[in-house]
C-alpha positions in Angstrom: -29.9 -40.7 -4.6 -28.7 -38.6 -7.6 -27.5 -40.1 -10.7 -24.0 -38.9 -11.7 -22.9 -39.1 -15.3 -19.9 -41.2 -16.3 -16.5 -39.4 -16.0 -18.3 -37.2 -13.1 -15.6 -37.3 -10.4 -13.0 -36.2 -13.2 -14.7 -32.5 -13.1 -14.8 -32.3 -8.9 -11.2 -30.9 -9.5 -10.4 -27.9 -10.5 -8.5 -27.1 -13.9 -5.2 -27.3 -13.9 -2.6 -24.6 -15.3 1.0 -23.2 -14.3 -0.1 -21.3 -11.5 -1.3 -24.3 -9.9 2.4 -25.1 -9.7 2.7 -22.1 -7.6 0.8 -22.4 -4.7 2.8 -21.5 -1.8 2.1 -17.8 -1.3 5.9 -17.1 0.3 6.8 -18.8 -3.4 4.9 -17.1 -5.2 6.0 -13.6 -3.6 9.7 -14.5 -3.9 8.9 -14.6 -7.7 6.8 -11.8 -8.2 9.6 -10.0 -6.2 12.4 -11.7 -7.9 10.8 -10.6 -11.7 9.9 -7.0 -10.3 13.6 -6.8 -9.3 14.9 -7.5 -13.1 11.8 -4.7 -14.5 12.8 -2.4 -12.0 16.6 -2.6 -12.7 15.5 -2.0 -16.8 13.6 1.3 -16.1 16.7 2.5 -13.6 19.4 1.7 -16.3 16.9 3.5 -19.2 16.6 6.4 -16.7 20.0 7.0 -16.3 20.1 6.5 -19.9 18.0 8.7 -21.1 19.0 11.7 -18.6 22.4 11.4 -20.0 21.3 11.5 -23.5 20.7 14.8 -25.9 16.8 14.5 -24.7 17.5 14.2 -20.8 16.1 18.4 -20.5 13.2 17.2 -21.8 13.1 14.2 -20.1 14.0 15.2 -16.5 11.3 18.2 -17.3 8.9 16.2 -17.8 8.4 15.0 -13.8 7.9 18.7 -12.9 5.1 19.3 -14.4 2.6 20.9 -12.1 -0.7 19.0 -11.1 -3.3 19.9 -8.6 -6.1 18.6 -6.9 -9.0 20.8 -5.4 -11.8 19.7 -3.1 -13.4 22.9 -2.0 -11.3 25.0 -0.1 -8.4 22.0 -0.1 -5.5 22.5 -2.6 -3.3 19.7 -3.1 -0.7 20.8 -5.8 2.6 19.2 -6.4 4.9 18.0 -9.8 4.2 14.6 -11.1 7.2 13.1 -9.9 5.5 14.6 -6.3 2.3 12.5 -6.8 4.2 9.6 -7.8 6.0 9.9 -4.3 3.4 10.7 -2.4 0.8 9.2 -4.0 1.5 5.2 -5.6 4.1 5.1 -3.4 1.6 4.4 -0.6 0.5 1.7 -2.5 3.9 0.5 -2.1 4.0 0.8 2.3 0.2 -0.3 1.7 1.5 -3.6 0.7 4.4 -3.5 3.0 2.5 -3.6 5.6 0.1 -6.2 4.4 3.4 -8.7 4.0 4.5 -7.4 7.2 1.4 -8.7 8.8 0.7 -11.6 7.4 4.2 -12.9 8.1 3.6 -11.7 11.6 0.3 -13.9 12.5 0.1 -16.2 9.6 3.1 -16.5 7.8 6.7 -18.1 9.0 7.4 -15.3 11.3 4.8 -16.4 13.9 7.5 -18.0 16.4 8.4 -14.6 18.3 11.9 -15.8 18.9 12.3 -16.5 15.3 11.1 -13.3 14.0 13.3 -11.5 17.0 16.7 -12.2 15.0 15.4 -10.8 11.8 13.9 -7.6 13.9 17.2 -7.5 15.5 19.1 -7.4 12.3 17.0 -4.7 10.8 17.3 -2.3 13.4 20.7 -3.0 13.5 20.8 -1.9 10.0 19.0 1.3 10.7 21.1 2.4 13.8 24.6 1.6 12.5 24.2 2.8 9.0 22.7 6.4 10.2 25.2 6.7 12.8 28.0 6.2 10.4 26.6 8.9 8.1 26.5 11.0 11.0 29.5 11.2 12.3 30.7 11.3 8.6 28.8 14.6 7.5 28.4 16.4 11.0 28.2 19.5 10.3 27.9 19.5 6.7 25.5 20.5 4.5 24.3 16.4 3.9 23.4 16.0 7.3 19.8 16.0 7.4 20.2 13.2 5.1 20.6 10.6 7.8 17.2 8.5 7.0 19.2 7.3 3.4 21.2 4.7 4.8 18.3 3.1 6.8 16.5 1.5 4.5 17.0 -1.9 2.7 15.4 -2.6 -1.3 13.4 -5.8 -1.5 13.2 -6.7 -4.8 17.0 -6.0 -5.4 17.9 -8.1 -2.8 15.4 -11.1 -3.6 16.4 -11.0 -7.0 19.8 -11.2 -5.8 18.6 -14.4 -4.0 16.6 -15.9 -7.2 19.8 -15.5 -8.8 21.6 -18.6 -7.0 18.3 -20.6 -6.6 18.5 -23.8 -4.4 22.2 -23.1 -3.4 21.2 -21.2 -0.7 19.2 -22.4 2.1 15.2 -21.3 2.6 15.9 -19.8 5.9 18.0 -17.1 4.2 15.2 -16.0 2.1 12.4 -15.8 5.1 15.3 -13.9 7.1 15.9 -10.9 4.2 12.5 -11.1 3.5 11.8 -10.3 6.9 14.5 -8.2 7.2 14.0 -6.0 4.7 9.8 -5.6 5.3 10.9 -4.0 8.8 13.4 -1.9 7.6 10.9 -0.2 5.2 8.5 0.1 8.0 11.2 1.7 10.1 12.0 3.7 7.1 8.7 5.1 6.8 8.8 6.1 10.5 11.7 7.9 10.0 10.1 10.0 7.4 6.7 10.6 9.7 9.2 11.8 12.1 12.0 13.3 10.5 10.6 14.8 7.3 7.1 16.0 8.2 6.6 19.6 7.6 4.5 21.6 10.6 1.2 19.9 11.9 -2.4 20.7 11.3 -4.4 19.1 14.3 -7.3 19.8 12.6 -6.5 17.5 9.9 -4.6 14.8 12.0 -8.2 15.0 13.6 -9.8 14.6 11.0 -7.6 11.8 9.9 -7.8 9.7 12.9 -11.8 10.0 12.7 -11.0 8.3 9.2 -9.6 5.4 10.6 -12.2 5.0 13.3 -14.8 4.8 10.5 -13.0 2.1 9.4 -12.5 0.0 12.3 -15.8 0.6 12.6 -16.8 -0.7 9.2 -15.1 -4.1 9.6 -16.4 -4.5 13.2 -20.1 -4.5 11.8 -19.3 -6.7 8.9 -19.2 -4.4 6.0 -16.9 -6.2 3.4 -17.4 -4.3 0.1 -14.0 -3.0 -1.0 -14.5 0.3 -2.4 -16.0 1.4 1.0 -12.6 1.0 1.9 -10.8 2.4 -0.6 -13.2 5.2 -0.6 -12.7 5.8 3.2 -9.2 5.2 2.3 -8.7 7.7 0.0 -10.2 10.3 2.3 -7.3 9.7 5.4 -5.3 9.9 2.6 -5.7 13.2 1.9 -6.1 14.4 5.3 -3.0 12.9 6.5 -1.1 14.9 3.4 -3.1 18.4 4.8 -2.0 17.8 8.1 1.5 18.3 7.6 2.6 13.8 8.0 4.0 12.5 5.4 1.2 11.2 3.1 2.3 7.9 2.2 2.0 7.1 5.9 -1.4 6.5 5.4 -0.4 2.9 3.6 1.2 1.6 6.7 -2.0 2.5 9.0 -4.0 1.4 6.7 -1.8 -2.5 6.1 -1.6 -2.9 9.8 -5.2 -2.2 10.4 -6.5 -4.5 7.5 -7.6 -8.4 9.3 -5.7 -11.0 8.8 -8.3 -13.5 9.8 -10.7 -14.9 7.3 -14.2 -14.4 7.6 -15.4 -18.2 6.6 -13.7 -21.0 8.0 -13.0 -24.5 6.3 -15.7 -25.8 8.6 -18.0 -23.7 6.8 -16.8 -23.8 3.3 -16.9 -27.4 3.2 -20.1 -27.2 4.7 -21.4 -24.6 1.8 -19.9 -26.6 -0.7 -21.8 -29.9 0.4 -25.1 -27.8 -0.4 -23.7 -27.5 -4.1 -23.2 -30.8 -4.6 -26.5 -32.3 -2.5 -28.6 -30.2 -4.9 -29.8 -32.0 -8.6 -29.2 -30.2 -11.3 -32.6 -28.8 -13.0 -33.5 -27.5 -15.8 -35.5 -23.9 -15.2 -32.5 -22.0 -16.6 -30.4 -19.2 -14.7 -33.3 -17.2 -12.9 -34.0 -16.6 -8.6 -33.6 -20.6 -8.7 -32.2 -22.6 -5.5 -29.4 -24.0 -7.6 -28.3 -20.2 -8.2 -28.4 -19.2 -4.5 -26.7 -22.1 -3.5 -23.6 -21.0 -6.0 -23.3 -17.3 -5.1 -23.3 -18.5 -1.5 -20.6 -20.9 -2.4 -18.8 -17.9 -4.4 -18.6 -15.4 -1.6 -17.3 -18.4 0.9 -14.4 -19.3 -1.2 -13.6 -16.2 -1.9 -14.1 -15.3 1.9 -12.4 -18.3 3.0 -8.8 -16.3 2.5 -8.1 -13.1 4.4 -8.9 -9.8 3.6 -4.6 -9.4 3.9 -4.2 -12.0 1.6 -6.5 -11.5 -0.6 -5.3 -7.9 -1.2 -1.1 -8.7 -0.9 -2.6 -11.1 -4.1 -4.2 -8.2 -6.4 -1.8 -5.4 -5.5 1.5 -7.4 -5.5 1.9 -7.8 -9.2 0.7 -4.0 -9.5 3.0 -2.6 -7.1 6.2 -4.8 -8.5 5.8 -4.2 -12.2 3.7 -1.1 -12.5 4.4 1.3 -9.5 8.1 0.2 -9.3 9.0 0.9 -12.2 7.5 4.3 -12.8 8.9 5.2 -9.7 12.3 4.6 -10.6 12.0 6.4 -13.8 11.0 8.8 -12.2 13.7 9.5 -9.8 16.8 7.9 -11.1 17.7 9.8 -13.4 20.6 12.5 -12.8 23.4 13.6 -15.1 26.3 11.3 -13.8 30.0 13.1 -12.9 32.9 12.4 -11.5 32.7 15.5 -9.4 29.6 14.4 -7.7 30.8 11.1 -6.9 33.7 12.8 -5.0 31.2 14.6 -3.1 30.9 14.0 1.3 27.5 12.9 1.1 28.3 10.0 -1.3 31.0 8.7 0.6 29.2 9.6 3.3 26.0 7.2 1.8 28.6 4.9 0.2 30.1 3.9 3.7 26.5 3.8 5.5 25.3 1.1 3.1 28.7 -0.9 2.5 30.1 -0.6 5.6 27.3 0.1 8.8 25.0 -2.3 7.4 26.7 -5.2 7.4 28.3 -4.6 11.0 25.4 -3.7 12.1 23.0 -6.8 11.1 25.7 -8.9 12.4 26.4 -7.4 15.5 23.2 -7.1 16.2 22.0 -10.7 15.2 25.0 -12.0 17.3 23.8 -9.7 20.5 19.9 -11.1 20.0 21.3 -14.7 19.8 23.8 -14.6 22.7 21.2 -12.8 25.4 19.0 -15.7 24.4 15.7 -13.4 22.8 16.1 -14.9 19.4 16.7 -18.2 18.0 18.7 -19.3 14.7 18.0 -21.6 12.2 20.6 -24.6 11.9 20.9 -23.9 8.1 21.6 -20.1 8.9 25.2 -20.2 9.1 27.4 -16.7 9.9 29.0 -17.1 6.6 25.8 -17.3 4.6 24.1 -14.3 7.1 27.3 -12.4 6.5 26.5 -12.7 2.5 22.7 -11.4 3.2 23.9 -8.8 5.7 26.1 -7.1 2.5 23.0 -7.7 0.0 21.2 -5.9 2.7 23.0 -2.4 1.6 21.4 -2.4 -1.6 18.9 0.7 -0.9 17.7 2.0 -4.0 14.0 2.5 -3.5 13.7 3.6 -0.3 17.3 5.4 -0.4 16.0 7.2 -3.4 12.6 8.5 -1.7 14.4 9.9 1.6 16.7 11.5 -0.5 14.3 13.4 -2.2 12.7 14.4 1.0 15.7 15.0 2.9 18.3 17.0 0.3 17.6 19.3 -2.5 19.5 20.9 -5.5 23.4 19.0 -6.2 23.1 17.1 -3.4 20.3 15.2 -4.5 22.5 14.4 -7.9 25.6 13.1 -5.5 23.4 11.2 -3.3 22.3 9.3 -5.7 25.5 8.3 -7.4 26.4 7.0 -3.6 23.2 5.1 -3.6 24.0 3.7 -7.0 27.7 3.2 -6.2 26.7 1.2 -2.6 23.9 -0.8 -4.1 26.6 -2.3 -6.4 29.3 -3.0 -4.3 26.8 -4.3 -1.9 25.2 -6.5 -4.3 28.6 -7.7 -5.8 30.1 -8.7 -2.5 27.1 -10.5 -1.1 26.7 -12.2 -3.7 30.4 -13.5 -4.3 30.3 -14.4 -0.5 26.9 -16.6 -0.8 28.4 -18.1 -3.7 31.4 -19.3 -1.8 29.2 -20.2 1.4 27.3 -22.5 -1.3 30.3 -24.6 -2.4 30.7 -27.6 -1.0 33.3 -28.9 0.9 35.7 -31.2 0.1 34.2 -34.2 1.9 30.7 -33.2 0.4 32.5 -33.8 -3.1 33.7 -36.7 -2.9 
């Protein structure tokens, strides 16, 4: 039997701190998300500043800068503001795709039916939106600009959300959350396929051998991280030599990485009893059985969450007030005018986001529901959907990357004042129509 000092069982626990309070990890996303949203409003407002101001030729200069990469006979050259797009921006699908799959098999989204109304919503808001823009520029110069209007911001609109707190019912959150996750996923096929230049099957090759070295990696039990990130790194750059879009590379990569965990609570606890069951001695911290015994115990708690998981944790707070940010710095800024507001393509973006959003999450929520694929939450009313529909237009991030892809020289400048017109409007009405879906009723008053 082993003697345990007084006090003993005191120390089984952990300590505790704030972020024990926050141990939900849907919670605990909403709020990263919800805090990113406010950082990344702050740099768009001091971009928009500070490319109206009397330094804004700097300023906007700055982003061009060439900077190239070589690797023997590879040349990857582009401006700053390129790499930023190209480059952290696939740490942004990366992590996309991690949320999307871990809401998929672990998270709140594992009833099919369930997750069918918020699929059904998003594509509605992909189909309607670009339709409208279509018909509204055919056969203008805007039109290849269709992709815009597709895609739906998530920290905006979570933000949105933190900003009536517990007024609003949970299932609204999971719903946009959801929502918006395949949106961007659809958004980023829309750029594979719409705004890829011409393809090098050498590379794509090359590329999809990357990825089989991967799967093979995890299917012999190789969990080091930088292999990965190494491997990584390498389809990343042959996906950008082949002609694809680079930052498609983060969405293959998120849907590949497991979502199961390695150790299993069986086999945690049973580590952990080996802790415990041994005395403590007294030879010091050398090869001892008491040291074995820990790291074991180390790499089984740390392997006792899944490799999604555990990265959605480190790159989440990287991605929302690091990457974001920079990004929208980076491409917010434009010279506002009343002339470029006045422009087709801004009306043109304007009605896709304000107007075919909203009809078509709706419509297409209300066709899932009738032919009986998805099911509703009772607390997700039409009045409080139709409130998340219209937050559902604000488009920034993802409006601002297609646009750079998809238009060049003023109409870059007059796409953006759309997206910034739409993402307000949007944001303005959803919000006053979730406000008056959270009132309560006369009877509730009294």
């Amino acid at each position: 039997m082993i003697d345990r000092p007084l006090g003993a069982s005191a120390s089984v626990k952990l300590p505790h701190g704030l972020i024990d309070r926050i141990t939900p990890p849907f919670v605990k996303f909403l709020r990263i998300e919800a805090a990113g949203g406010a950082v990344l409003l702050l740099f768009t407002i001091a971009a928009l500043i500070l490319s109206n101001s009397p330094w804004s030729g700097s300023f906007l200069g700055l982003w061009e800068t060439q900077l190239e990469l070589r690797l023997g006979s590879l040349e990857f050259s582009r401006s700053l503001k390129g790499w930023i797009n190209d480059g952290l921006m696939t740490l942004f699908f990366f992590l996309v795709a991690l949320e999307l799959k871990r809401e998929l098999v672990l998270g709140e989204m594992r009833n099919p039916r369930m997750a069918a109304l918020s699929v059904a919503a998003a594509v509605g808001g992909m189909i309607t939106p670009a339709a409208v823009f279509i018909a509204l520029q055919w056969g203008l110069p805007g039109h290849h600009g269709w992709g815009i209007v597709m895609a739906t911001d998530t920290a905006f609109v979570i933000a949105c959300l933190a900003l009536l707190g517990s007024r609003i019912p949970h299932s609204l959150r999971v719903f946009m959350l959801f929502l918006a996750i395949v949106d961007d996923i659809g958004a980023i096929l829309v750029v594979a396929i719409g705004y890829s230049s011409f393809l090098d099957w050498r590379m794509l090759a090359l590329a999809a051998l990357s990825v089989v070295i991967l799967r093979v990696l995890a299917r012999i039990g190789i969990r080091r991280l930088p292999i990965y990130f190494l491997v990584g790194a390498l389809t990343w750059l042959a996906i950008d030599a082949s002609g694809l879009h680079a930052t498609v590379t983060g969405v293959i990569l998120g849907l590949m990485t497991p979502a199961r965990r390695w150790v299993s609570d069986g086999r945690l606890y049973a580590i952990l009893d080996q802790v415990i069951a041994h005395p403590t001695q007294s030879q010091g911290s050398g090869d001892t059985r008491d040291r074995k015994t820990l790291l074991i115990a180390e790499i089984a708690a740390r392997e006792s969450l899944s490799p999604v998981e555990r990265l959605e944790m480190a790159l989440h707070p990287w991605v929302s007030f690091c990457i974001m940010p920079i990004f929208a710095l980076a491409n917010a800024g434009l010279q506002l005018s009343w002339a470029g507001a006045m422009q087709p393509v801004s009306t043109a973006i304007f009605l896709g986001f304000f107007v075919g959003k909203p009809a078509g999450i709706l419509l297409f929520s209300w066709l899932a529901l009738r032919s009986g694929l998805a099911t509703r939450p009772p607390d997700l009313g039409w009045n409080v959907m139709a409130g998340g529909s219209f937050l559902a237009g604000i488009g920034f991030t993802m409006a601002l990357f297609i646009a750079n892809l998809a238009l060049d020289g003023p109409l870059i400048d007059s796409a953006k004042i759309g997206i910034f017109m739409a993402s307000l409007c949007s944001a303005g009405v959803g919000l006053a129509l979730l406000m008056r879906a959270s009132r309560p009723t006369p009877s509730e008053r009294s």
